[in-house]
C-alpha positions as CSV (number, residue, x, y, z in Angstrom):
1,X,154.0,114.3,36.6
2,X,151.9,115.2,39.7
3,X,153.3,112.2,41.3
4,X,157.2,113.2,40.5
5,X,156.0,116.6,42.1
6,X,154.6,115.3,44.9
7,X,157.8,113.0,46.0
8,X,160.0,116.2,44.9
9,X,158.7,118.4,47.4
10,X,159.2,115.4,50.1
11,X,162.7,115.1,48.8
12,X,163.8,118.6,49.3
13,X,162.5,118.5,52.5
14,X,164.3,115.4,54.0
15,X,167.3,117.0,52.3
16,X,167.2,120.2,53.8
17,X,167.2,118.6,56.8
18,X,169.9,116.2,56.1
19,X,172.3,119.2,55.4
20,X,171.5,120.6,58.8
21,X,172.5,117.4,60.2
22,X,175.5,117.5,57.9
23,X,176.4,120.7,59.2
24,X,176.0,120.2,62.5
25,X,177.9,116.6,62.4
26,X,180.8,119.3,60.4
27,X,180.5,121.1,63.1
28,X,181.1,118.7,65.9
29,X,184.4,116.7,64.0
30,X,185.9,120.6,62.9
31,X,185.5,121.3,66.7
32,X,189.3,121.7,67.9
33,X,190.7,120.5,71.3
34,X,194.4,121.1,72.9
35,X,196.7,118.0,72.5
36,X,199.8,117.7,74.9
37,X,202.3,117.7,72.5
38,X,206.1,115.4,73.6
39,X,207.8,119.2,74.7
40,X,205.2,120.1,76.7
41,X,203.4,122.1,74.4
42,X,200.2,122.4,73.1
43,X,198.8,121.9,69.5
44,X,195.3,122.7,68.6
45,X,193.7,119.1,66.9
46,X,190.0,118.8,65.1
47,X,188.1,116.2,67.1
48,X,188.4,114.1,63.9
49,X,191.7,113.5,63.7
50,X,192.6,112.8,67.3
51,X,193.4,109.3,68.2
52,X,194.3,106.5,71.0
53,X,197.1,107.5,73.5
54,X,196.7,111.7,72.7
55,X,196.8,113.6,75.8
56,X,193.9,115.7,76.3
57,X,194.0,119.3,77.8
58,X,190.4,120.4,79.0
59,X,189.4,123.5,80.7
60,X,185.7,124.2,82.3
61,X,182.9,123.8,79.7
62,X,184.5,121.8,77.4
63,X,182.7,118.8,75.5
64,X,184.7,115.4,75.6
65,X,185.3,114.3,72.1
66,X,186.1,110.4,72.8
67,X,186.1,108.5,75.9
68,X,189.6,109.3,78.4
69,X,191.2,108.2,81.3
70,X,191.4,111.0,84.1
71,X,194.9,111.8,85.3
72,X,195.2,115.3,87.1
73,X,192.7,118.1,87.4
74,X,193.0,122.1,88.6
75,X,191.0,120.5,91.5
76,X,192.7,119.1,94.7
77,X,193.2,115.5,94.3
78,X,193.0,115.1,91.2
79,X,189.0,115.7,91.3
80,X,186.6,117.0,88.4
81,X,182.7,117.1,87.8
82,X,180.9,116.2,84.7
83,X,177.8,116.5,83.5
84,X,176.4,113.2,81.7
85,X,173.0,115.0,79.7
86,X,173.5,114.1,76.6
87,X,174.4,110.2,77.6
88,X,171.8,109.3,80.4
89,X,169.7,112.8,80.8
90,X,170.6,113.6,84.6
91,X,171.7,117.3,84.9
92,X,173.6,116.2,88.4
93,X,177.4,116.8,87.8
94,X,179.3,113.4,88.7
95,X,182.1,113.6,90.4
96,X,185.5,111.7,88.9
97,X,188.8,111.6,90.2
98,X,192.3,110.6,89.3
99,X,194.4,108.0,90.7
100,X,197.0,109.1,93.5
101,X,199.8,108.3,91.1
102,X,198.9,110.4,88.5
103,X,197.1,113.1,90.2
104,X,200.3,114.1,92.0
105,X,201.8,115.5,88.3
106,X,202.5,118.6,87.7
107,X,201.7,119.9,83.7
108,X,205.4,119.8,82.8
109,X,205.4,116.3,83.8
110,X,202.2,115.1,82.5
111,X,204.4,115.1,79.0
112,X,207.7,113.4,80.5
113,X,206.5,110.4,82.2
114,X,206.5,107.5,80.5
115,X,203.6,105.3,81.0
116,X,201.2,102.4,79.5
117,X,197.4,102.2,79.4
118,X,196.0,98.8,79.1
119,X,192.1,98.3,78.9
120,X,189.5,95.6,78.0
121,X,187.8,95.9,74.3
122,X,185.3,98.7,73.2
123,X,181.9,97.6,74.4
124,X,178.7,99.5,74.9
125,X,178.3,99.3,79.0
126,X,178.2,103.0,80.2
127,X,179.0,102.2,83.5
128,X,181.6,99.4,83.5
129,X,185.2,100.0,82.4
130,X,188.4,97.6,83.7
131,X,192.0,98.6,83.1
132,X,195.6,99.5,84.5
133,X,197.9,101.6,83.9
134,X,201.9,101.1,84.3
135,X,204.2,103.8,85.4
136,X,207.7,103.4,86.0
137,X,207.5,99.9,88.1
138,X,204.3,100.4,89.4
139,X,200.8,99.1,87.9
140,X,197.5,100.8,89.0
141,X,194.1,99.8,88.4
142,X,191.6,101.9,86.5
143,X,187.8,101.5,86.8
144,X,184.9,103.9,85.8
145,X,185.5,106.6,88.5
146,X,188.7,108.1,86.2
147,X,186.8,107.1,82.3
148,X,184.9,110.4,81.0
149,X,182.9,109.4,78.1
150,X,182.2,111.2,75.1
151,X,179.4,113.5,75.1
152,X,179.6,114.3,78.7
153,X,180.9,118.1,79.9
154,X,183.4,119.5,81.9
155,X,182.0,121.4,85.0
156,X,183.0,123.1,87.9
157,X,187.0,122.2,87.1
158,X,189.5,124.9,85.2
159,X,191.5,122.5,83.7
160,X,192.1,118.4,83.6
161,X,194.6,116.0,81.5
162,X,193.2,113.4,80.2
163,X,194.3,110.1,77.9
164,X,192.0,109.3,75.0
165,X,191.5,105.2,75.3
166,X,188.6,105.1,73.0
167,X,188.1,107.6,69.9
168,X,185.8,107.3,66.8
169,X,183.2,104.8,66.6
170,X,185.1,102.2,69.7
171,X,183.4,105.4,72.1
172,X,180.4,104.3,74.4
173,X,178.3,106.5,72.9
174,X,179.1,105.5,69.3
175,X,178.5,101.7,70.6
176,X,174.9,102.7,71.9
177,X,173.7,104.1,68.9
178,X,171.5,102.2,66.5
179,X,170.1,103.0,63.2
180,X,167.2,105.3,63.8
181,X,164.1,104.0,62.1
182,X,162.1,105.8,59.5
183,X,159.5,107.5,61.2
184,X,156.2,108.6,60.0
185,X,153.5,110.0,62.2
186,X,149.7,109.5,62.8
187,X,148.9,111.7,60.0
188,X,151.2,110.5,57.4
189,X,150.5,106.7,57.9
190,X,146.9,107.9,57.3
191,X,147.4,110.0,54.2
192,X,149.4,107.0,52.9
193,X,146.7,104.7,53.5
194,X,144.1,107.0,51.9
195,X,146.2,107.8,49.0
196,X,146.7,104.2,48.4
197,X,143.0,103.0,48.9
198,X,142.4,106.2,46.0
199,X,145.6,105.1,44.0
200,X,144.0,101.5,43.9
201,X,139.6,102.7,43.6
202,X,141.2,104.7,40.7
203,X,143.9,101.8,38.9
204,X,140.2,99.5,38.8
205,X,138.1,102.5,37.6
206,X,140.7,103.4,34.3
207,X,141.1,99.6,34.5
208,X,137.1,98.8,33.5
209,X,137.1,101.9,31.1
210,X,139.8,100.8,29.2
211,X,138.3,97.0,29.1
212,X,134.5,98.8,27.9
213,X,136.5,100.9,24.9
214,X,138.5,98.0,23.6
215,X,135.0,96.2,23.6
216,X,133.2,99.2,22.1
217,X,135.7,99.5,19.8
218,X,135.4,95.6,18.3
219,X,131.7,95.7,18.6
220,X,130.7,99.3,17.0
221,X,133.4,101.4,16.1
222,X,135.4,98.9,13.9
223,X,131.9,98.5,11.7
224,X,131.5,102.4,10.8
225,X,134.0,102.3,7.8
226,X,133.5,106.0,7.3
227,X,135.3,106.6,10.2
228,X,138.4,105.7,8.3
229,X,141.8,105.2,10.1
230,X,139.6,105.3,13.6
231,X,137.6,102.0,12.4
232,X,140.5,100.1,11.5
233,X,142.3,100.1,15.3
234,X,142.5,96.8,17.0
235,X,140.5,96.5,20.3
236,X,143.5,95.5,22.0
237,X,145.4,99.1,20.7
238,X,142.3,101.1,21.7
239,X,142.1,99.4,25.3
240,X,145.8,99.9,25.9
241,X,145.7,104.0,24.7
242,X,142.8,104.4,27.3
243,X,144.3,103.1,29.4
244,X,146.6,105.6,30.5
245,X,144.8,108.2,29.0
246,X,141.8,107.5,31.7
247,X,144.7,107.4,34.1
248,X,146.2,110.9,33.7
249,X,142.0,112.3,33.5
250,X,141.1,110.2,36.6
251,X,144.5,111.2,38.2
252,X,142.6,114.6,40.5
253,X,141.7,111.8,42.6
254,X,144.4,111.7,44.5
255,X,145.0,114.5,46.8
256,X,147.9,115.8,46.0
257,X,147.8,119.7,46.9
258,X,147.3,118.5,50.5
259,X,150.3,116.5,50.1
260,X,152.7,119.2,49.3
261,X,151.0,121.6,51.9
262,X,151.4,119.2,54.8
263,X,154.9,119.1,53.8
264,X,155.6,122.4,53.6
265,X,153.3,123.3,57.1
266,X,155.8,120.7,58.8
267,X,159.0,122.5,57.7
268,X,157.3,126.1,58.7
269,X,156.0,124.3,62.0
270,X,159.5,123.3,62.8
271,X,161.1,126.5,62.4
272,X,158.2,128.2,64.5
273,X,159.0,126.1,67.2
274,X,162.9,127.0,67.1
275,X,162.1,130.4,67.1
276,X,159.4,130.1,70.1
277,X,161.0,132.6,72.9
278,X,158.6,130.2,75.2
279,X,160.8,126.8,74.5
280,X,164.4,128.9,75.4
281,X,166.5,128.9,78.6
282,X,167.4,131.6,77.8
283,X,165.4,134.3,75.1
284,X,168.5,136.3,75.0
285,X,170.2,133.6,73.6
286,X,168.6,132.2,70.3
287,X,171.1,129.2,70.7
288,X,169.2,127.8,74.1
289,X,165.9,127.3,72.0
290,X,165.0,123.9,71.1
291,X,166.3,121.9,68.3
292,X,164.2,120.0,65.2
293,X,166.1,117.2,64.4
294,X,163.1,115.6,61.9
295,X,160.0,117.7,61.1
296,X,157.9,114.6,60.2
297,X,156.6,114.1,63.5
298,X,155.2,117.5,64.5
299,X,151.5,117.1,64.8
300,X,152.4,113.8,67.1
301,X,153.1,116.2,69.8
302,X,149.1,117.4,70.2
303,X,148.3,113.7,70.3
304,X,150.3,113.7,74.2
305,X,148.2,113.1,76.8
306,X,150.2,111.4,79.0
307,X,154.1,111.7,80.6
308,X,155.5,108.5,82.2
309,X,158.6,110.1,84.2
310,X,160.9,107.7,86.1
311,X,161.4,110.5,88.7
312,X,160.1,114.1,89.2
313,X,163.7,115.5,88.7
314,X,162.6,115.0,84.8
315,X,159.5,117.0,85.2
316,X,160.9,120.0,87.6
317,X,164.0,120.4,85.8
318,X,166.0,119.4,89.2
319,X,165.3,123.0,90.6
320,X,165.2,123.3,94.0
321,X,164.3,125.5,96.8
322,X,164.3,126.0,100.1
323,X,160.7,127.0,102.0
324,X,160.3,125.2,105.5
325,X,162.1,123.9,108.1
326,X,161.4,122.2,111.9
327,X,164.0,122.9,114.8
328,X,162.9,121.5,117.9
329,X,159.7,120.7,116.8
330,X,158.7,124.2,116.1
331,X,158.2,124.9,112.5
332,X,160.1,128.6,110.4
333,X,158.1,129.4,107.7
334,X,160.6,131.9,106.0
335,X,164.1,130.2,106.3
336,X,165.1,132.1,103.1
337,X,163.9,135.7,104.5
338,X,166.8,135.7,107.2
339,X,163.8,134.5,110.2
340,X,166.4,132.1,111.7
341,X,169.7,134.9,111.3
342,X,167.4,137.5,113.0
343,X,166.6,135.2,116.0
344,X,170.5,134.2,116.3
345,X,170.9,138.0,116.5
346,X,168.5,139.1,119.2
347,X,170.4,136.3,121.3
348,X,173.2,138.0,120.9
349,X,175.5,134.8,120.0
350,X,178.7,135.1,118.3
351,X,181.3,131.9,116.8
352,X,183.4,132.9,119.8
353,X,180.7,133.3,122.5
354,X,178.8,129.9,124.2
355,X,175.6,128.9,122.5
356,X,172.7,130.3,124.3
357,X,169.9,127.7,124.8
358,X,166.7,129.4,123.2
359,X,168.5,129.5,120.0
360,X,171.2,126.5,120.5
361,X,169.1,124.0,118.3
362,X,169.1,126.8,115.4
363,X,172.5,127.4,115.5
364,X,173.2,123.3,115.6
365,X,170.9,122.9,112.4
366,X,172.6,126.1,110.1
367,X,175.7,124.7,110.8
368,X,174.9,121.1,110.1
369,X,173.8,122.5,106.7
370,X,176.6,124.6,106.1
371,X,179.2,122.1,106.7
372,X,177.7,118.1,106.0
373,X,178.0,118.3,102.6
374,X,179.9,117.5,99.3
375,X,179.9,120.9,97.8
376,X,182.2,123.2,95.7
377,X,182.2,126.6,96.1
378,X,182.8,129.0,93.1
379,X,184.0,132.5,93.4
380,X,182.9,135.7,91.0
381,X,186.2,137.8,90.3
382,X,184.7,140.6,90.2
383,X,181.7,140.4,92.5
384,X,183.4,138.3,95.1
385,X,180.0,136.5,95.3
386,X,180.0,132.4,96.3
387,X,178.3,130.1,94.2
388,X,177.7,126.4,95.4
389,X,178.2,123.5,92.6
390,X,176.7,119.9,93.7
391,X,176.3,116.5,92.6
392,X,172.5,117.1,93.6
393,X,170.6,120.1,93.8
394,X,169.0,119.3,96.8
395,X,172.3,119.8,98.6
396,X,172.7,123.7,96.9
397,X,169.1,124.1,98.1
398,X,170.4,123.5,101.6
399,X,173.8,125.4,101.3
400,X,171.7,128.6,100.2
401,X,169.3,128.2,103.3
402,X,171.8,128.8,105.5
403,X,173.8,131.2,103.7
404,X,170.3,133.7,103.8
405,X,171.0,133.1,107.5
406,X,175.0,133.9,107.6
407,X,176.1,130.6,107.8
408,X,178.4,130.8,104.7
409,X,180.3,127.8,103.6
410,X,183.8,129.2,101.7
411,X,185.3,125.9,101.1
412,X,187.5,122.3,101.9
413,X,190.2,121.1,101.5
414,X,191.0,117.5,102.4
415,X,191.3,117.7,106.3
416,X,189.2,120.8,106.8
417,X,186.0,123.3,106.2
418,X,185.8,126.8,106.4
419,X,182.6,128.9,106.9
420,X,181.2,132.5,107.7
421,X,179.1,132.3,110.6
422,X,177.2,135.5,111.7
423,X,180.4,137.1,109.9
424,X,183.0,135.2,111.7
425,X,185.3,132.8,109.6
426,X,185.5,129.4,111.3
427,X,187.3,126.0,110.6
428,X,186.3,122.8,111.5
429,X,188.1,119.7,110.9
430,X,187.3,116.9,108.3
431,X,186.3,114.0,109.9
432,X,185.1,111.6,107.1
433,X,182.9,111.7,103.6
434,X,180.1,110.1,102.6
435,X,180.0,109.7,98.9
436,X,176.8,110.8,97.7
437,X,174.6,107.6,96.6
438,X,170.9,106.9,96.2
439,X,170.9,105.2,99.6
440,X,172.5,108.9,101.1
């Protein structure tokens, strides 16, 4: 019985949190996305029942459900950024874009032209994917730059169209996913081995008392006649009762109140820590706190001493700011305060008006940082504010260093960049783009 108890309380445990993960599994293959439907329209579809050859409709935000080939976007060329967290951990948003052919449709004719994706077989490489894709007469290659995988999100982009090529368990993400191990922590391996060493000190113990009251039994008890019914047993009957009735006395031994308490301080633990305003983005929003997926490993988390991080991006979230800079050898400790915008001004320089020399170096470096980038720019409706949107941080950290100095980019296009300087809007032509690369 106290055994049954014990592995009752460890069964509703692991089942409460299998119905979470049931839930939140619902959750995800309930979730509905917008299918381009042959007229143009467009049907709302559960993630569950889409399939191979559905054309996606996506706007900013949205979670990929399978893994599709980019054909047009809301940006120019056919452009789009994604953020890959939840497949490889980087919070940069990677840029994708569209093949010329297909970029060039409008929404009316994303449903109306007739074409044909061919693509190697489902495999588990992120990073790789081979195909074409035949329109009309003309076949174009596809390679990683226009899949979006499953489990990455839509940034930065109001809408895209995309073609599913790999849904269900043929997705990357599906193919990288193993059977998770059953996992047991410091504590619990432990407790097992404790419990066991007690389970097996106590099996020897009722073992040798049932061996010494068959004995006694054969030897004394079965000679007092007036003991009636008693006398009569066999040793062998005797030995076998106590048994298990030395068992069930001996059975205190094994601790099993702290068994069902460190199960039920585990499942309190984990919702603690889900209600922790101190492990939220945001303490506003209950729904950025973090998430227990399996309570069992709790009290692992004291035993870290040690973080081995492939970068410090990991560590520092990939927040960065601004706080020096060295123009001309001569060093500005307050970039960010307006120092260099305040200098520009006693000089008296305007966009229109020849560089003075004192501050000709300054000028130079806002504007390099203004313009020799790969950024987006994002406008507030109502506030009219610009917001910068980047593959890397570091490039935002930049952009916002110059604009505290009035050197405001607005925006590209494919042969030019605009920009506020000292309040004057400025253009300067394109003249070629580095993708941004480890080596950049």
């Amino acid at each position: 019985v106290p055994l049954v108890f014990v592995l009752s309380i460890t069964a509703i445990r692991e089942a409460y949190e299998d119905v979470k993960r049931y839930k939140e599994d619902r959750r995800s293959n309930n979730r509905k996305y917008k299918v381009v439907q042959p007229d143009g329209s467009l049907k709302d579809v559960k993630s569950m029942d889409l399939k191979a050859g559905d054309i996606l409709y996506m706007e900013r935000g949205a979670l990929f459900p399978a893994d599709c080939v980019l054909l047009n976007s809301g940006l120019e060329d056919g452009a789009c950024y994604v953020e890959t967290a939840q497949l490889d951990g980087e919070t940069n948003l990677k840029p994708f874009k569209a093949v010329k052919e297909t970029s060039s449709l409008s929404q009316a004719q994303i449903s109306e032209v007739k074409y044909r994706i061919e693509c190697e077989e489902p495999h588990a490489g992120l990073y790789t994917f081979h195909g074409r894709i035949r329109m009309d007469d003309q076949t174009v290659a596809l390679d990683a730059k226009q899949l979006l995988l499953r489990g990455a999100v839509l940034k930065n982009t109001p809408w895209i169209n995309a073609v599913i090529v790999y849904a269900g368990v043929d997705t990357k993400l599906s193919l990288n996913q193993k059977q998770p191990p059953s996992k047991f922590s410091t504590v619990e391996k432990t407790m097992n081995r404790v419990v066991v060493t007690i389970f097996v000190f106590e099996i020897i113990c009722v073992f040798i008392l049932a061996i010494i009251a068959g004995a006694y039994q054969t030897t004394t008890i079965s000679k007092m006649g007036y003991l009636g019914g008693v006398a009569s047993q066999s040793g062998a009957i005797v030995g076998i009762t106590s048994f298990f009735s030395y068992f069930v006395l001996l059975s205190f031994l094994i601790p099993q109140s702290l068994m069902v308490t460190l199960e039920l301080v585990k499942v309190c633990q984990a919702k603690f820590m889900e209600w922790d305003e101190h492990m939220m983005l945001d303490p506003e929003d209950k729904t950025t706190g973090m998430k227990v997926k399996t309570s069992n490993l709790n009290d692992e988390l004291a035993l870290v001493k040690y973080i081995f991080s492939d970068k410090t991006g990991t560590l520092t979230q990939n927040k960065m700011e601004f706080a020096q800079c060295s123009i001309g050898g001569e060093i500005y400790d307050d970039p960010m305060g307006g120092q260099l915008e305040s200098l520009i001004k006693q000089s008296g320089w305007t966009p229109k008006s020849p560089m003075p020399p004192t501050v000709a170096p300054i000028i130079n470096f806002l504007r390099c940082l203004s313009l020799c980038h790969s950024v987006i720019t994002e406008e507030d409706p109502d506030t009219k504010e610009v917001t910068f949107q980047a593959t890397s941080p570091d490039e935002v950290a930049l952009l916002n260093a110059a604009k505290a100095n009035s050197f405001v980019f607005t925006g590209a296009t494919t042969r030019s960049l605009t920009s506020s300087q000292m309040g004057v809007d400025v253009e300067d032509p394109l003249l070629t783009m580095l993708e941004f690369t480890s080596e950049r």
